[in-house]
C-alpha positions in Angstrom: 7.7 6.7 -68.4 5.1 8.9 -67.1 4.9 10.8 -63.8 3.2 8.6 -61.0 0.7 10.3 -58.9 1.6 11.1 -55.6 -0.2 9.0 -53.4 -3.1 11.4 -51.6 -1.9 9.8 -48.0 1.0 11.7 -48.5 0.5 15.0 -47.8 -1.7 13.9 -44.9 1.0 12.5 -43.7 3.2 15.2 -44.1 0.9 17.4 -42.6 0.8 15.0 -39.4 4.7 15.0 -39.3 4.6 18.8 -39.2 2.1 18.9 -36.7 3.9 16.8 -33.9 7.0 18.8 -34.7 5.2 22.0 -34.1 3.6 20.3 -31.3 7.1 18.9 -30.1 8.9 22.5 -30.2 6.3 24.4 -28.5 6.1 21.7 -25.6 10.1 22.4 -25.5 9.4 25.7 -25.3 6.9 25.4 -22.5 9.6 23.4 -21.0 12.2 25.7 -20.8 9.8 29.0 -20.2 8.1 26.8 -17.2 11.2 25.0 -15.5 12.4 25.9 -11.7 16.1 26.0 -12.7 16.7 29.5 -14.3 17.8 28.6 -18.3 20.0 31.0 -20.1 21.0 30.9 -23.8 23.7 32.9 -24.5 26.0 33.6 -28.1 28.9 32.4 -28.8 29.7 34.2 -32.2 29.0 37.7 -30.7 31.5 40.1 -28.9 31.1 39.7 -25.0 28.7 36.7 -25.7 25.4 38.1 -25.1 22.6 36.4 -23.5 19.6 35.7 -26.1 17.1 33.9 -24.1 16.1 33.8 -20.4 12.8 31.8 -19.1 10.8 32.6 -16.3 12.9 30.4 -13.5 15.8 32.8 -14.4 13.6 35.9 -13.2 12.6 34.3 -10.6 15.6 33.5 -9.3 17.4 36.7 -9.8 14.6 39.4 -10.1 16.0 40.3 -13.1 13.6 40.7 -16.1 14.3 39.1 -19.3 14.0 42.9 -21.2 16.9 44.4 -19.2 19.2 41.4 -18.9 19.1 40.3 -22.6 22.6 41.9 -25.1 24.3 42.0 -21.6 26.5 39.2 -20.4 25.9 37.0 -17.5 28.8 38.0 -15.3 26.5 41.0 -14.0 25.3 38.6 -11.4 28.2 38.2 -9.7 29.3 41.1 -7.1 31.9 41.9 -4.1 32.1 38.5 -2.4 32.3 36.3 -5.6 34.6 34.0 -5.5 37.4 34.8 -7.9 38.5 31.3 -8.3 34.8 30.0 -9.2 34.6 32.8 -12.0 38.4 31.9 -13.2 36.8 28.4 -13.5 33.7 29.8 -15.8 36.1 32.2 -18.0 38.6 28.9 -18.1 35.8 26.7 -19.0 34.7 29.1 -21.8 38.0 29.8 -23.5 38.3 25.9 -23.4 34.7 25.2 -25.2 34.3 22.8 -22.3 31.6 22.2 -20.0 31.6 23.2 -15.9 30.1 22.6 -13.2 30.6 25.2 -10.4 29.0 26.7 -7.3 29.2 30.6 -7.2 28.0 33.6 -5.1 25.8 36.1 -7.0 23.4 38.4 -6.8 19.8 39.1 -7.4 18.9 42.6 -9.0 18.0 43.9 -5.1 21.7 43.0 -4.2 21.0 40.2 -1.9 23.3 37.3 -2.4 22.1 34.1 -3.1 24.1 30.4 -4.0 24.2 29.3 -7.4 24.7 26.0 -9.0 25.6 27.5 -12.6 26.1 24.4 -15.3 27.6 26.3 -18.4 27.6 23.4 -21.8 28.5 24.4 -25.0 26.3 23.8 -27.8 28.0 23.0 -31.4 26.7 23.1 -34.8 26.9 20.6 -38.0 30.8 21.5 -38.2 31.5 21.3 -34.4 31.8 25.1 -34.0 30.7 25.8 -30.5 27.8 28.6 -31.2 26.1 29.3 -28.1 26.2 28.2 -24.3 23.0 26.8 -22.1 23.7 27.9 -18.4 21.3 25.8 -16.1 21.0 27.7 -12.6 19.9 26.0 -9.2 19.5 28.0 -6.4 20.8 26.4 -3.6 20.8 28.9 -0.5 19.0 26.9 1.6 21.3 24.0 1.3 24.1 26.1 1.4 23.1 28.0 4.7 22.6 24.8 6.3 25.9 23.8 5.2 27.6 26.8 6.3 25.5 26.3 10.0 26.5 22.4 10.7 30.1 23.7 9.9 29.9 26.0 12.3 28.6 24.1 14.8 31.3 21.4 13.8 34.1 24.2 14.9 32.7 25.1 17.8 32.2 21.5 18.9 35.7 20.7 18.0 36.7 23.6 20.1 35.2 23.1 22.8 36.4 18.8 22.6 39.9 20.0 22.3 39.0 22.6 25.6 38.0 19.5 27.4 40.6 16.9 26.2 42.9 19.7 27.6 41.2 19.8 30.9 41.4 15.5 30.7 45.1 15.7 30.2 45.7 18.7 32.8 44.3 16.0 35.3 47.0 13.0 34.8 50.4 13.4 36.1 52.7 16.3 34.6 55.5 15.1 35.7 56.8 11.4 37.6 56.4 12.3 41.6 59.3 11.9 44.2 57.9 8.5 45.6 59.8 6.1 48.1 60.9 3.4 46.8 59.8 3.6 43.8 60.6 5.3 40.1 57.9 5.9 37.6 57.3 6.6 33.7 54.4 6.6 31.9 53.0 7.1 27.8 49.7 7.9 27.6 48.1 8.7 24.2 44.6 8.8 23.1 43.1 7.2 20.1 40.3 10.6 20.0 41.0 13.6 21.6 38.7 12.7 24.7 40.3 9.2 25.8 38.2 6.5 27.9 42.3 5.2 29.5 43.3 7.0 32.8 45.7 6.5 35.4 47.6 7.9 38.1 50.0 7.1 41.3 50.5 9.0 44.6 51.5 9.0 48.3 48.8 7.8 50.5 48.5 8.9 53.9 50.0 5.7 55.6 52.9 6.5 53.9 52.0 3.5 51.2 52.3 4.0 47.5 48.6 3.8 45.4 48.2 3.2 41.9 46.3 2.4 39.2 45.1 2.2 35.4 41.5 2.3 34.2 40.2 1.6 30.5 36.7 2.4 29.9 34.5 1.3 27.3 33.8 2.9 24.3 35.3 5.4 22.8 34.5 9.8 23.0 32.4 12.1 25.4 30.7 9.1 27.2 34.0 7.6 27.9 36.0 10.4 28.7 33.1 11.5 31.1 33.2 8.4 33.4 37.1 8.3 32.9 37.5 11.9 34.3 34.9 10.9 37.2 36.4 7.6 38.4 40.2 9.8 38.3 37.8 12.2 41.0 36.8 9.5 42.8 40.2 8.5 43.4 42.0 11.3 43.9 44.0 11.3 47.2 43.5 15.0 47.5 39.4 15.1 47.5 38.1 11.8 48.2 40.5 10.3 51.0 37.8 8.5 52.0 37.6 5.8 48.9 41.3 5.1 49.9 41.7 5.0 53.1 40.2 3.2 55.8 40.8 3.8 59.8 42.7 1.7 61.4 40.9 0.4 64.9 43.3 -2.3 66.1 46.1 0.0 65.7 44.1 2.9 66.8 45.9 5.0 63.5 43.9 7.3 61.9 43.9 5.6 58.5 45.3 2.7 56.8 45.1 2.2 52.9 42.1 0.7 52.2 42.6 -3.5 50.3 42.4 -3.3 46.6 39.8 -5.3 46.6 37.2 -3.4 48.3 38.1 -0.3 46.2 37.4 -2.1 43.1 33.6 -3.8 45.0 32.6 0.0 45.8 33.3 1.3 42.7 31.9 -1.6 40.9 28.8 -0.7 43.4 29.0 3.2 42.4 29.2 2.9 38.9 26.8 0.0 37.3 25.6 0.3 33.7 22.4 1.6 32.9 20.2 1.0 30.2 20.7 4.3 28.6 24.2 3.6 29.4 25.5 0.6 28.6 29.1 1.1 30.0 32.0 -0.7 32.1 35.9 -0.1 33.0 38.8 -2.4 33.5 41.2 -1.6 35.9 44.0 -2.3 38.2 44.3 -1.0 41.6 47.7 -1.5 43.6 49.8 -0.5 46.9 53.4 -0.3 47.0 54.6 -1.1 51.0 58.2 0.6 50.1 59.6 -0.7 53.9 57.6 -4.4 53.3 58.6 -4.1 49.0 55.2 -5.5 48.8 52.7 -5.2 46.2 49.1 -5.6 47.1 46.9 -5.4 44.0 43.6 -6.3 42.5 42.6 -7.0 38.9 39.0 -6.4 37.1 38.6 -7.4 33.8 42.3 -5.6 32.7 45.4 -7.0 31.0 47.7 -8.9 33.4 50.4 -6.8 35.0 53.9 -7.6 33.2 56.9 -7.7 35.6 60.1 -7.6 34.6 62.8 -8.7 37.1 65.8 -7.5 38.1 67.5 -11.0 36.9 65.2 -13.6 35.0 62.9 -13.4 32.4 59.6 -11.2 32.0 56.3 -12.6 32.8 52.8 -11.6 33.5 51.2 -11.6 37.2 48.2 -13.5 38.2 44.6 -12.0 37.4 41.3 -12.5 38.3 37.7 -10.5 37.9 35.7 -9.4 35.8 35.1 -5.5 34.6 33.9 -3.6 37.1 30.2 -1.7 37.0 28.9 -5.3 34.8 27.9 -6.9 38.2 26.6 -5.3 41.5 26.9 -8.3 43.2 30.3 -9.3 42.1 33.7 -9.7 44.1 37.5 -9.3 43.7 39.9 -10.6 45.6 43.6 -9.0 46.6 46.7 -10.4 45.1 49.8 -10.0 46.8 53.6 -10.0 45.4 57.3 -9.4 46.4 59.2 -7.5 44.6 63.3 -6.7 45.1 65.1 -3.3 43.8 65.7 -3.4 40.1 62.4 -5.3 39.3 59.9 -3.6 36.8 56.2 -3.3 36.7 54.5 -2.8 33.6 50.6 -1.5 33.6 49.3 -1.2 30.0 45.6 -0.9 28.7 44.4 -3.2 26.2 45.0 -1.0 22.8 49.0 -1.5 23.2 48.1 -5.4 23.2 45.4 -4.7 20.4 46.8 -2.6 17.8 46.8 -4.2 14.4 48.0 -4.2 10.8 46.5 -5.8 8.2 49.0 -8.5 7.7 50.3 -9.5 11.0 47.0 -8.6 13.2 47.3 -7.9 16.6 50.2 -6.8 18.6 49.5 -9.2 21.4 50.6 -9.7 25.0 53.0 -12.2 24.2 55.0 -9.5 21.8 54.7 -6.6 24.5 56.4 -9.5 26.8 58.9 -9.8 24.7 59.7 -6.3 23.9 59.8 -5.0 26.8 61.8 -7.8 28.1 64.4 -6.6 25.3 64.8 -3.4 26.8 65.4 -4.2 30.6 68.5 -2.0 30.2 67.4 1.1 29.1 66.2 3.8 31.6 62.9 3.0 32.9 61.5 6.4 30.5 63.6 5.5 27.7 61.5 1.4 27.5 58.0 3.3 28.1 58.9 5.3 25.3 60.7 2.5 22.6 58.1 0.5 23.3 54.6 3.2 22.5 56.8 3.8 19.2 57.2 0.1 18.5 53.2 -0.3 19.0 53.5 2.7 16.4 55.6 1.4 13.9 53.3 -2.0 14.1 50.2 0.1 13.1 52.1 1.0 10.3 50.4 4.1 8.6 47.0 3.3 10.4 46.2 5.3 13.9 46.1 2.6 16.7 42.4 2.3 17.2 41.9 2.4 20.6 44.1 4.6 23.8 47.5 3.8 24.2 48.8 4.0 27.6 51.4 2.3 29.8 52.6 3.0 33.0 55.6 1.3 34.7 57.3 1.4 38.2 60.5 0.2 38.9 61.4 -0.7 42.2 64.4 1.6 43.6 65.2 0.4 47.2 
C-alpha cells in the first residue's frame, strides 16, 4: 500500500497549535513577571535549594533585585525578630515535601521589617519526585499593623474595665455591718466584669435599718454607669437627703423617708432617653428593729422570698412597674411583720433566670424551694449553697445575666 499524502491542513494546523502554546506560555510568563504577590521558583535537586526565578512583585516587595538574590536561598529574608517557630514550620514543611501556609517577619534589603504571607507548594514531576518549590509572598503589613493596634487597644480597654469593675465592687459592702436587729449575707456576682445588679444596707439616721437591690437593664459600661450612680444617689453618707425626710409633727430632725416616694423620685431622676433606652428594677425597704416592721416598696423586681422562722417559704406581695419607664407613675409602700428567726431573701432576676438547655430556667418556684431546704444552715452558709446550686444548674454555661442575692434574717 502506498504512502498517503499528508493532508496540507495539517501542518497549518500544527502551526496554529504551536502558536497558542507559544502564545499561552508567554502570557504565563507575563503573568508571573506582572503579579502583585512576589513569586519565587526555587530547586529542589540542588544543595541549599537555590532560588531560580524571581518576578518583579518579588523586588518590589523586598527591594531585592533578581541578579543578587538568585543561587542564594530564601531564608536571607528573614532577620533578628523572626519568629523561630514560623521558620521551624517552613524547614518542617520542606523536609516533609508538603505544602504551608505561614505568616513570618522578614526583611526587605534596607533592613526594614515587613509581614509576609509566604505559601511554599511543592512541585513534582512525571515520577512524583518533588523538583522545585513555588513560594507565593503577600505583604500584609498594613493588615498586620492594624491588627497589632486594635489588640492593643483591646488590652488597654480591658484594663482599664477591670480598673473600673474594681472601683464598682470597692463600692458594695466588704463586709455584713453590725446592724440592730438584724443579721445580713449577701453573693453578688457579675455575669461581665462591669455588672448592671447593685445593692446595699445601712443604718439610717432615725435609727431605722434601709435596704435595697437594683437590676439595671442591659448588660456592660451603660449598665454599670447608672448602677454605680443610683448606689451614689443612695448612699446614706452623701445624699441624706434622698432618704430622709424631716419630721414636723414630731419636730425630729429626720425621719426615713416611705419607700414609695424614694422609688417616685428616682423614677423622676432617671427616665430613659432616646439615646438611652434604659430602666432598673428594684426594691427599697426599712427595717423598724423596736416595731420588727418591714416597710418596703417594689418596682418592676422579683418578689421578696421570706422564709419563717416555723412555716413554709413564700414570696411577699409586689406591685409596680420598673422605674425610669414612666414619669408619671406611682408605687405604693407595703408593709410586713416579721418575728426573730424569720428570713428575707432579695434576689435579682438572673438567679430566677439562669438556664440549661434541657431543663430551662431556674425559676422562682425552685429558688423557693431551695432555699426553703436550707432554713437550717447559717444565714451565709444558704446565700452561698444556693449561688452554687444556680451554678451547678448552668451546668458548664456562665449564667447570663448578674447573680446576686441578699438576705436578712431577723435577730431580735
Amino acid at each position: 500500500m502506498s504512502d498517503i499524502d499528508e493532508s496540507p491542513e495539517i501542518p497549518a494546523a500544527r502551526r496554529a497549535l504551536e502558536s497558542d502554546v507559544e502564545t499561552l506560555l508567554d502570557l504565563k510568563d507575563r503573568a508571573l513577571a506582572t503579579a502583585a504577590e512576589g513569586i519565587t521558583i526555587a530547586d529542589a535537586r540542588l544543595p541549599d535549594m537555590p532560588l531560580i526565578y524571581v518576578n518583579d512583585g518579588f523586588e518590589r516587595i523586598t527591594g531585592h533585585r533578581a541578579n543578587d538574590v538568585l543561587g542564594r536561598n530564601c531564608r536571607f529574608l528573614q532577620g533578628p525578630d523572626t519568629d523561630p517557630d514560623a521558620a521551624e514550620e517552613i524547614r518542617s514543611a520542606i523536609r516533609e515535601q508538603r505544602p504551608c501556609l505561614v505568616e513570618i517577619l522578614n526583611y526587605r534589603i534596607d533592613g526594614s521589617p515587613f509581614w509576609n504571607r509566604l505559601s511554599i507548594t511543592p512541585v513534582r514531576d512525571a515520577a512524583g519526585t518533588v523538583t522545585h518549590y513555588i513560594g507565593v509572598q503577600s505583604d500584609i503589613t498594613v493588615r498586620r499593623e492594624a491588627e497589632d493596634a486594635l489588640a492593643d487597644a483591646n488590652r488597654r480597654m480591658r484594663r482599664d474595665l477591670d480598673a473600673a469593675a474594681r472601683i464598682q465592687q470597692s463600692l458594695l459592702p466588704d463586709h455584713a455591718p453590725e446592724l440592730p436587729g438584724l443579721d445580713v449575707a449577701w453573693s453578688f456576682r457579675p455575669c461581665t466584669e462591669l455588672a448592671g445588679d447593685t445593692f446595699n444596707i445601712f443604718l439610717l439616721d432615725d435609727g431605722s435599718i434601709g435596704f435595697y437591690i437594683i437590676d439595671v437593664s442591659g448588660h456592660g459600661v451603660p449598665a454599670a454607669l447608672l448602677s454605680v450612680t443610683l448606689w451614689h444617689t443612695l448612699s446614706p453618707a452623701g445624699g441624706r437627703s434622698w432618704l430622709l425626710e424631716p419630721d414636723e409633727e414630731r419636730d425630729a430632725e429626720a425621719v426615713a423617708m416611705s419607700p414609695a416616694d424614694v422609688v417616685t423620685r428616682l423614677n423622676r431622676s432617671f427616665q430613659m432617653q432616646p439615646d438611652r433606652m434604659q430602666f432598673f428594677t428594684m426594691i427599697y425597704g426599712i427595717f423598724d428593729p423596736d416595731h420588727r416592721t418591714l416597710r418596703y416598696a417594689t418596682a418592676g423586681h422579683p418578689p421578696i422570698i421570706l422564709v419563717p422562722r416555723s412555716g413554709d417559704p413564700r414570696t411577699l406581695p409586689t406591685g409596680g412597674i420598673p422605674a425610669g419607664m414612666l414619669e408619671e407613675a406611682s408605687w405604693h409602700e407595703l408593709i410586713v411583720d416579721v418575728v426573730p428567726g424569720d428570713r428575707l431573701y432579695l434576689y435579682t432576676d438572673g438567679v430566677i433566670e439562669a438556664s440549661n438547655e434541657r431543663d430551662g430556667e431556674f425559676e422562682i418556684d425552685r429558688l423557693v424551694d431551695e432555699l426553703g431546704t436550707r432554713r437550717m444552715l447559717p444565714l451565709r452558709a444558704s446565700v452561698d449553697a444556693t449561688r452554687s446550686r444556680v451554678e451547678e444548674w448552668c451546668g458548664a454555661d456562665e449564667p447570663a445575666d448578674d447573680v446576686t442575692i441578699l438576705a436578712l434574717e431577723v435577730t431580735s
